[in-house]
C-alpha angles and dihedrals in degrees: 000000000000099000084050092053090047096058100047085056093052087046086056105039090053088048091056098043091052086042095050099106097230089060098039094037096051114100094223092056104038076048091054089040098062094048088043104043091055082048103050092042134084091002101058087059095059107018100077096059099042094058091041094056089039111043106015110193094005096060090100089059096051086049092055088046083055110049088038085056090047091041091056089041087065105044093061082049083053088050085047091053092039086058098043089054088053095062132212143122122317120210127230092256097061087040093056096043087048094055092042082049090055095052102054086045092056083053088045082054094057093044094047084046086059095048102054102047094052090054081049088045086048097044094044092067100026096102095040136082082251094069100132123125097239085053083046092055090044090059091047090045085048091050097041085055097050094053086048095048089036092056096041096058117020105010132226096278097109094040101054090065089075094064092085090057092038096052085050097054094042090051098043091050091054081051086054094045100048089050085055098049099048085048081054091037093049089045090048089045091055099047088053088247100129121134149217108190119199123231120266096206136066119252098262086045094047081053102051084041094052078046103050083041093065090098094067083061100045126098097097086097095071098068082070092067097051099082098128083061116045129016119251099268092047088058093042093056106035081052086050095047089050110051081056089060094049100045086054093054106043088050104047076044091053099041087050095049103045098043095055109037128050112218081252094077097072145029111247108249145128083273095051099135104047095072084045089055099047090068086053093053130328088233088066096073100050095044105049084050090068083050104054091036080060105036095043083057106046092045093049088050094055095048093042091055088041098056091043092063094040083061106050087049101044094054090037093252091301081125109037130210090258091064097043093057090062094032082059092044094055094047086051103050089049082051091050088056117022094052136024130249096264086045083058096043088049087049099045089047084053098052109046086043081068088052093051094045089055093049086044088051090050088055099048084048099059096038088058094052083054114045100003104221108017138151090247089053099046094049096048090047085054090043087055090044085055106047079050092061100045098052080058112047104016109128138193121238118247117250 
């Protein structure tokens, strides 16, 4: 009952404190919360099971490989916005590089889409006697056909003002969590329990799996497309700011997790880490099921409106917002059905890694016009290499 109590606190003290208008109302961080937000979402749900099943002990240190990858990543998006603000010229190749870039990241938005409403399908039953997969599938079909019906006839307009209150909850439920953890960390510390699980794959497998696990890290991309909103070094520094959030939180939530549960203490599934958390406190599932219900959402709304408009831009309004709703809700309901969620998970790594090989390409690119063989060009053409190399051979973990 008193690690229950404590985590509530910590839910509504964090509430408050996000909801203090001085906070909520300031433009750095209103800037931070949108990258982190799309960071610290999906991903956090799934992430931690699956590292923990797959790597044991070593989990932290994969953690640490993947937000130092995603940090990277970003900093050759941040070179990308700092060039941009200075104007210029661009040539044909970076035009064409750029377009190429914008449509793999349209695709990255339909798989993303995917992804987070069948962790919301899964999430929806997984406290109720309905809880199936195909049941499961038929909440995330239901919900793919009301966005698309939704955007079609009304837009999103109404919709996306949820995502304020939705960021907040979600963030003031990992506060929760991690409360939670360090009090079972602390328990299990103090009974000599504590763990170092092996790893269950071989070297080359634990690599394609960190690879086909980049989405749950992604997000930081999406302070380059505000610029309407911030100036670029706004942008540069709230990214920044949040990939070092983040980063903090993935890795105190990973070192918690794998040192105090074996991979035998749950079945490996989207919903992993309800059952984990239920042996923390019984307040955690239910509540990171609100969290997930509005974070999955909130987060499918926004890439849904986002693709839309690619699109339209992209083909010069010849397909209109409107199409490429149902166009995405199609694509989403083949992949419901057609792949599981860590299929998903593996597809949607794969593709924004594209996306981030073609900006990084861009940034090595325009480096080397400008100062020929440089650090900065050598470590965004290995960062392309590597984004490459990750939309190919990322995998999904069996299940």
């Amino acid at each position: 009952m008193s690690t229950n109590i404590f985590i509530l606190s910590a839910v509504l003290a964090t509430a408050l404190l996000l909801g203090w208008p001085r906070i909520s109302r300031s433009p750095i961080w209103r800037a931070t919360i949108t990258p982190l937000a799309s960071i610290i979402g999906s991903g956090f749900l799934v992430l931690g099971p699956i590292l923990d099943h797959a790597y044991g002990g070593y989990a932290p240190l994969v953690m640490i490989a993947l937000c130092l990858t995603a940090y990277l990543l970003g900093a050759a998006i941040r070179e990308n916005i700092k060039t941009l603000a200075e104007g210029g010229p661009r040539s044909v190749v970076v035009s064409r590089i750029e377009q190429i870039a914008s449509w793999s990241l349209a695709g990255a938005y339909v798989i993303s889409v995917a992804y987070y409403l069948n962790l919301f399908g899964a999430f929806a039953v997984s406290l109720t006697i309905a809880d199936t997969p195909q049941n499961a599938k038929l909440v995330t079909t239901t919900i793919l056909v009301a966005i698309a019906s939704i955007g079609w006839t009304r837009g999103f307009g109404a919709l996306e003002r949820l995502e304020q209150f939705s960021v907040t909850l979600k963030l003031s439920i990992i506060a929760g969590l991690l409360v939670g953890m360090f009090i079972y960390f602390g328990e299990t510390a103090s009974s000599g329990d504590l763990m170092f699980n092996p790893p269950v794959l071989g070297p080359w497998q634990s690599v394609t799996l960190a690879f086909g696990l980049i989405v749950t890290v992604q997000g930081f991309e999406t302070s380059r497309y505000l610029s309407e909103e911030y100036d670029p070094a706004t942008r540069i520094k709230t990214m920044r700011r949040a990939q070092w959030i983040s980063s903090a939180i993935y890795l105190i939530y990973i070192l918690l997790l794998s040192c105090v549960f074996a991979p035998t203490d749950m079945a490996l599934s989207e919903t992993a880490i309800i059952d984990m958390m239920n042996l923390v406190a019984p307040i955690l599932p239910v509540l990171l099921v609100v969290a997930a219900l509005s974070a999955q959402f909130s987060a499918a709304i926004a890439d849904t409106g986002g693709c839309g408009g690619l699109v339209e831009e992209l083909t010069e309004h010849r397909v209109v917002q409107k199409q490429a709703y149902i166009a995405l809700a199609v694509i989403g309901i083949g992949l419901t059905w057609w792949a599981d969620i860590f299929e998903i998970i593996s597809y949607a790594s794969r593709a924004f890694a594209l996306y981030y090989a073609l900006q990084a390409s861009i940034a090595a690119y325009q480096s080397w016009h400008t100062s020929r063989v440089s650090f900065k060009t050598l470590l965004y053409g290995f960062l392309a290499f590597l984004g490459a190399a990750i939309a190919v051979l990322g995998t999904a973990i069996e299940s």
